[in-house]
DSSP file (Angstrom, degrees, kcal/mol; ACC not computed):
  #  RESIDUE AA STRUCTURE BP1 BP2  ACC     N-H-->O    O-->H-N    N-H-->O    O-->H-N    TCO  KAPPA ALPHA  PHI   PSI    X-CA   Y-CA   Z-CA
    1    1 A X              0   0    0      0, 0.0     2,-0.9     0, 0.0     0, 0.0   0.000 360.0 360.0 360.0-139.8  112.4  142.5   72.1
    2    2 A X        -     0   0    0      2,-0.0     2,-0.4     0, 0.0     0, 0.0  -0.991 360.0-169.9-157.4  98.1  111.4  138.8   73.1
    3    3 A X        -     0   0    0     -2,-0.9     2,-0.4     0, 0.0     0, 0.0  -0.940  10.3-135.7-115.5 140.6  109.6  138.0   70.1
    4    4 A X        -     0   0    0     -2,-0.4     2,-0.2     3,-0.0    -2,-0.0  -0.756  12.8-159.9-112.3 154.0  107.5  134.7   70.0
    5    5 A X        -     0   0    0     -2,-0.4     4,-0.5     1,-0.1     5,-0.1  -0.466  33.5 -98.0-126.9 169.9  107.3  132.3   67.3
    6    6 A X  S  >>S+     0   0    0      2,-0.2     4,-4.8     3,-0.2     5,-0.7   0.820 119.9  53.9  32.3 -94.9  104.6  129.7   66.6
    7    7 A X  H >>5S+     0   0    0      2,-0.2     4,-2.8     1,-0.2     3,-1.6   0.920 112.6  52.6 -37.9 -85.7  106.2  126.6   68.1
    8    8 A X  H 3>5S+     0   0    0      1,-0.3     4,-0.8     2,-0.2    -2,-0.2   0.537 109.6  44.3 -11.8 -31.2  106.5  128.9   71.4
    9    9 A X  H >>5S+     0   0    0     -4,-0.5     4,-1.9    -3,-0.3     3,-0.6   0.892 113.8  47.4-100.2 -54.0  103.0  130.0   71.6
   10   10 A X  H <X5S+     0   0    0     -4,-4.8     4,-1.6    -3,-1.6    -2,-0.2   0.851 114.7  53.8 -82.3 -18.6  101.4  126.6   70.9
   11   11 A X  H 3X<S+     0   0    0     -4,-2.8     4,-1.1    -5,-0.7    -1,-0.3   0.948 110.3  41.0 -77.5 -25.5  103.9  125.3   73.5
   12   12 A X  H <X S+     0   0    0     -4,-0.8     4,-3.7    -3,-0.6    -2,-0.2   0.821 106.9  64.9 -82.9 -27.5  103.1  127.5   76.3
   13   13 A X  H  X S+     0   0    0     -4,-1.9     4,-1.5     2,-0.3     5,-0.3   0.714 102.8  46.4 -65.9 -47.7   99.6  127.2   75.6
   14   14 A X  H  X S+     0   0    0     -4,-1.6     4,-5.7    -5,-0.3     5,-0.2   0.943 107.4  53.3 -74.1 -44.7   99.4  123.5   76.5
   15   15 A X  H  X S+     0   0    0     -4,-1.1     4,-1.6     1,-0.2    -2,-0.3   0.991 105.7  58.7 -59.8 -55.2  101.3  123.7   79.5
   16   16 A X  H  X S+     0   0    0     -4,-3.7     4,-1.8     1,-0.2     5,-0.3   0.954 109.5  38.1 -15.4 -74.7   98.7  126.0   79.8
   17   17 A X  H  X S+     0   0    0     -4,-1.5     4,-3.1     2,-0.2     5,-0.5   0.972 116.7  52.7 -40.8 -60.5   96.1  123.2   79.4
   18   18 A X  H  X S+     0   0    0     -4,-5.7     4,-2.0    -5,-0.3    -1,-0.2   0.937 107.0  50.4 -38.2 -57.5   98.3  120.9   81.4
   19   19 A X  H  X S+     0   0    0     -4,-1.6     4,-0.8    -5,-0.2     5,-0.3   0.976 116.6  45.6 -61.4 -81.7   98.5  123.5   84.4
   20   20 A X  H >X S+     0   0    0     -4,-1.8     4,-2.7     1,-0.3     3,-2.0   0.686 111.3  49.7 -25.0 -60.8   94.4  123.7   84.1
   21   21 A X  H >< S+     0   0    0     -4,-3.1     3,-1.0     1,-0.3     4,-0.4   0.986 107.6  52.0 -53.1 -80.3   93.8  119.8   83.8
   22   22 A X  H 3< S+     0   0    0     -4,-2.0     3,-0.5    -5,-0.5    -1,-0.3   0.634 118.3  44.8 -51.3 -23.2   96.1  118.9   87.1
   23   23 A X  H XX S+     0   0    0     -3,-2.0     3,-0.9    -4,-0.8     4,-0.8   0.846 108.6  52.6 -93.5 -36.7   93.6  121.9   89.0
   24   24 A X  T << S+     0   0    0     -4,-2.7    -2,-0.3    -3,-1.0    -1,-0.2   0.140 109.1  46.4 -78.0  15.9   90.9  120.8   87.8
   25   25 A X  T 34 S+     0   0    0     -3,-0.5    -1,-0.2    -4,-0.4    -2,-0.2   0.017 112.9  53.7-124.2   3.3   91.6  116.9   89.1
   26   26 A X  T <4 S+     0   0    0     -3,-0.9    -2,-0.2    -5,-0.3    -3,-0.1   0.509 108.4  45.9-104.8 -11.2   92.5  118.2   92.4
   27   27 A X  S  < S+     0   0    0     -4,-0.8     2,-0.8     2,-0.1    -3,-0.1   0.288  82.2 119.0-112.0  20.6   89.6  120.1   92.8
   28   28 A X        -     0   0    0     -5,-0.1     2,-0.2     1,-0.0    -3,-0.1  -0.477  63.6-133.0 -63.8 105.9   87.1  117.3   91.6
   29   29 A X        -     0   0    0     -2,-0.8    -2,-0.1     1,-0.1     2,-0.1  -0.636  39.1-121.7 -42.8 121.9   84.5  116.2   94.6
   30   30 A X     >  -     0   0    0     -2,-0.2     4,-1.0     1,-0.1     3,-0.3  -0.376  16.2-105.3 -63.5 160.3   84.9  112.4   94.2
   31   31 A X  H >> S+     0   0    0      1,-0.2     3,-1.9     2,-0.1     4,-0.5   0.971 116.1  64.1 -28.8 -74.5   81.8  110.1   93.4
   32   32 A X  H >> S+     0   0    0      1,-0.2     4,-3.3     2,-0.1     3,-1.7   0.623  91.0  62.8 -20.8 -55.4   81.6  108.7   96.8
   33   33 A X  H 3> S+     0   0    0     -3,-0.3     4,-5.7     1,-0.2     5,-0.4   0.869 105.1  45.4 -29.3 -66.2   80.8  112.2   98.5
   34   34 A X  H << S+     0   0    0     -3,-1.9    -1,-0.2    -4,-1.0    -2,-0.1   0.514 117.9  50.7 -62.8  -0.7   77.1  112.8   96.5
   35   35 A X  H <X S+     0   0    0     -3,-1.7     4,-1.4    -4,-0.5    -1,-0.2   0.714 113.4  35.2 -94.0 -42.4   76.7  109.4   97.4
   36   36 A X  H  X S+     0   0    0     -4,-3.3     4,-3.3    -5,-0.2    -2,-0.2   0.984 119.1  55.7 -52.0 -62.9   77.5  109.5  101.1
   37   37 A X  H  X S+     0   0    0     -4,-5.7     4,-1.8     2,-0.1     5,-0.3   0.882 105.4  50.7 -50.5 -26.1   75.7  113.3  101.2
   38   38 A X  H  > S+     0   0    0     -5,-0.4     4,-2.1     1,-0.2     5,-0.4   0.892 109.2  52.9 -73.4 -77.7   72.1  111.9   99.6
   39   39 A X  H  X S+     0   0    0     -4,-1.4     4,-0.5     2,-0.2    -1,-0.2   0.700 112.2  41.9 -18.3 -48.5   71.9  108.9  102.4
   40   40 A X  H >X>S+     0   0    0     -4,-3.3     3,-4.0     1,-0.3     4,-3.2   0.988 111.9  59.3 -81.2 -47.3   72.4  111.3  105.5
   41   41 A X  H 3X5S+     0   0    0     -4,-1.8     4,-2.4     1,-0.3    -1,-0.3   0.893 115.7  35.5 -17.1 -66.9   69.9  113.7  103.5
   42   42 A X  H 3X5S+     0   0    0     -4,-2.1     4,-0.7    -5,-0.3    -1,-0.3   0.755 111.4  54.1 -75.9  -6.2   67.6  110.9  103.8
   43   43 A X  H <X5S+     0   0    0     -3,-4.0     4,-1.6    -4,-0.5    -1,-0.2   0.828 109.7  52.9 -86.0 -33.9   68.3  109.7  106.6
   44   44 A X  H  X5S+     0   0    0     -4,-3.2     4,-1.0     2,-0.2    -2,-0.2   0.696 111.5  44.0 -48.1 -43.5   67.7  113.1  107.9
   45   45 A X  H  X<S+     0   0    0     -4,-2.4     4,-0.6    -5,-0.7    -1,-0.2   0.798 112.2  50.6 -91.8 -14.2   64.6  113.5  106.5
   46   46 A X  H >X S+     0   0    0     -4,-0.7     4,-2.1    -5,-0.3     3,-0.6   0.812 111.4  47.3 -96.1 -23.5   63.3  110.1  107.5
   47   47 A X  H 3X S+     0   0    0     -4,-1.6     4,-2.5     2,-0.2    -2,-0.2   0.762 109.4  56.1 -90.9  -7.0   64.3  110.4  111.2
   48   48 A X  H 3< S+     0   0    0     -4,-1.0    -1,-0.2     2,-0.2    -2,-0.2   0.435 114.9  44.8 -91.8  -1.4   62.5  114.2  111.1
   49   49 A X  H XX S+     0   0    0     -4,-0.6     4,-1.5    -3,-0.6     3,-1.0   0.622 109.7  49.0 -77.8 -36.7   59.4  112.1  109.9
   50   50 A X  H 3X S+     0   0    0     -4,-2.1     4,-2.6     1,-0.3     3,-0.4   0.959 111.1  48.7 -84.4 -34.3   59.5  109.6  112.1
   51   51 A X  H 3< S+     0   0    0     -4,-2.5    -1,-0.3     3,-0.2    -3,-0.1   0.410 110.9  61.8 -72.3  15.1   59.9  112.1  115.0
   52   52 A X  H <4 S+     0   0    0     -3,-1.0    -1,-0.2     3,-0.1    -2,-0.2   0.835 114.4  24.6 -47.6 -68.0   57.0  113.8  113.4
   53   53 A X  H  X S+     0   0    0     -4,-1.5     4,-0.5    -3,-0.4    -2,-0.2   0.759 127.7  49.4 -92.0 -27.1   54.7  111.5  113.6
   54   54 A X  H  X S+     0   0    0     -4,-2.6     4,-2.8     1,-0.2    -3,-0.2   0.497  95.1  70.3 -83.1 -20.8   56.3  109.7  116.7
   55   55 A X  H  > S+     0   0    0     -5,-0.4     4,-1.2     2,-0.2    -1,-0.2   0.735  85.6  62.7 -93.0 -10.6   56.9  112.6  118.9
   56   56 A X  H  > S+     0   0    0      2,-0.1     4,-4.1     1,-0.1    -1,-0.2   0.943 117.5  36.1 -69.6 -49.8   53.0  113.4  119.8
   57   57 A X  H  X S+     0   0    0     -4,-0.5     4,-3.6     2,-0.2    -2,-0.2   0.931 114.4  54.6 -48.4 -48.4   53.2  109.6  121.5
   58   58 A X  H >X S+     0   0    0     -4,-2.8     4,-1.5     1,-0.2     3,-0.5   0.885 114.9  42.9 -36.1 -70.3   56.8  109.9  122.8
   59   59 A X  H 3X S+     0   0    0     -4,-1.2     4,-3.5     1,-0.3     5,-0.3   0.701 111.1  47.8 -61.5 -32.4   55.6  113.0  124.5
   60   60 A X  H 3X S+     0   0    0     -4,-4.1     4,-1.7     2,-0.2    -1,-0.3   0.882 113.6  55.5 -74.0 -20.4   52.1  111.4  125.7
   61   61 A X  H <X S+     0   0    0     -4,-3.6     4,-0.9    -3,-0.5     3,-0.4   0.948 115.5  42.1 -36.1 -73.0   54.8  108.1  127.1
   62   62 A X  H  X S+     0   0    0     -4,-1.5     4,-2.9     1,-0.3     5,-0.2   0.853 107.5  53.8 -57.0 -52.4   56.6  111.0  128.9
   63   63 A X  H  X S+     0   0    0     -4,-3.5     4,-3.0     1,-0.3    -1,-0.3   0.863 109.6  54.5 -26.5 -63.1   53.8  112.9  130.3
   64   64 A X  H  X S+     0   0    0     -4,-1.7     4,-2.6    -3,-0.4    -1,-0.3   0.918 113.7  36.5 -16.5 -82.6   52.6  109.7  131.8
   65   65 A X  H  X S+     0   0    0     -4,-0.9     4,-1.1     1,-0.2    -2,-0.2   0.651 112.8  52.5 -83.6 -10.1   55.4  108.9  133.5
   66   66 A X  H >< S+     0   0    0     -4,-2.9     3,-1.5    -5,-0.2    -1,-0.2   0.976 117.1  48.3 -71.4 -44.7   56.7  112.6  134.7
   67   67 A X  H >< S+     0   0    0     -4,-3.0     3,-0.8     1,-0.3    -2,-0.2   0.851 107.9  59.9 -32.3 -53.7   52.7  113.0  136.2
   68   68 A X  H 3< S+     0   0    0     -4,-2.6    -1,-0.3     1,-0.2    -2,-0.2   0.662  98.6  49.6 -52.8 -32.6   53.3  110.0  137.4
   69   69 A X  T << S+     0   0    0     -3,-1.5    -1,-0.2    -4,-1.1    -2,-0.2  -0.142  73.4 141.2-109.9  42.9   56.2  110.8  139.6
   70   70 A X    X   -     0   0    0     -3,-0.8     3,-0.9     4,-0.1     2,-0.3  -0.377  64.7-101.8 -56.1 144.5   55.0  113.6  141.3
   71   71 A X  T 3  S+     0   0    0      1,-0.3     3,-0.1    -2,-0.1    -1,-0.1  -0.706 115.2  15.5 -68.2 122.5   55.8  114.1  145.1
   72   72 A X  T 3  S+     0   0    0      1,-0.4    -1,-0.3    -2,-0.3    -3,-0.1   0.121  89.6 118.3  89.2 -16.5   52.6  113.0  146.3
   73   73 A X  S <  S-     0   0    0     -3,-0.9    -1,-0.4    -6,-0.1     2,-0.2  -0.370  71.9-105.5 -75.8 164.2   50.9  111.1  143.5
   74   74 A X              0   0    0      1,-0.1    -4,-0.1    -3,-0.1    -1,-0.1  -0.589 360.0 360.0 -86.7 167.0   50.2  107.2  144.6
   75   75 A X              0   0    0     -2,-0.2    -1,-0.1    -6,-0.1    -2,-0.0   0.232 360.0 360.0-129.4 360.0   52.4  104.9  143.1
């Protein structure tokens, strides 16, 4: 039979290792990514506070001016 010896075993066993390494550096997220995703995260969260706090005015702006341009209102 296909008998295996020592040498054999610890040799297949790194290319094992090797194989592993080379998947596990192709499947790495770079740095950059966690950097890039936390900004929009905040950026996200800071423009969903500022339309928080900003959107009761926006809205009294618009109100204003849609009232305003009613058929019939004076001008």
């Amino acid at each position: 039979m296909n008998e295996l010896h020592a040498d054999d075993a610890a040799e297949a066993l790194a290319e094992v290792q090797r194989r592993q390494q080379q998947v596990i550096d192709q499947a790495t997220v770079p740095g950059w990514y966690w950097w890039s995703a936390g900004a929009l995260m905040l950026a996200c969260a800071a423009g969903g506070t500022a339309m928080g706090l900003g959107g009761p005015v926006l809205m009294r702006m618009l109100r204003r001016i849609m009232l305003g341009n009613r058929a019939g209102s004076a001008r």
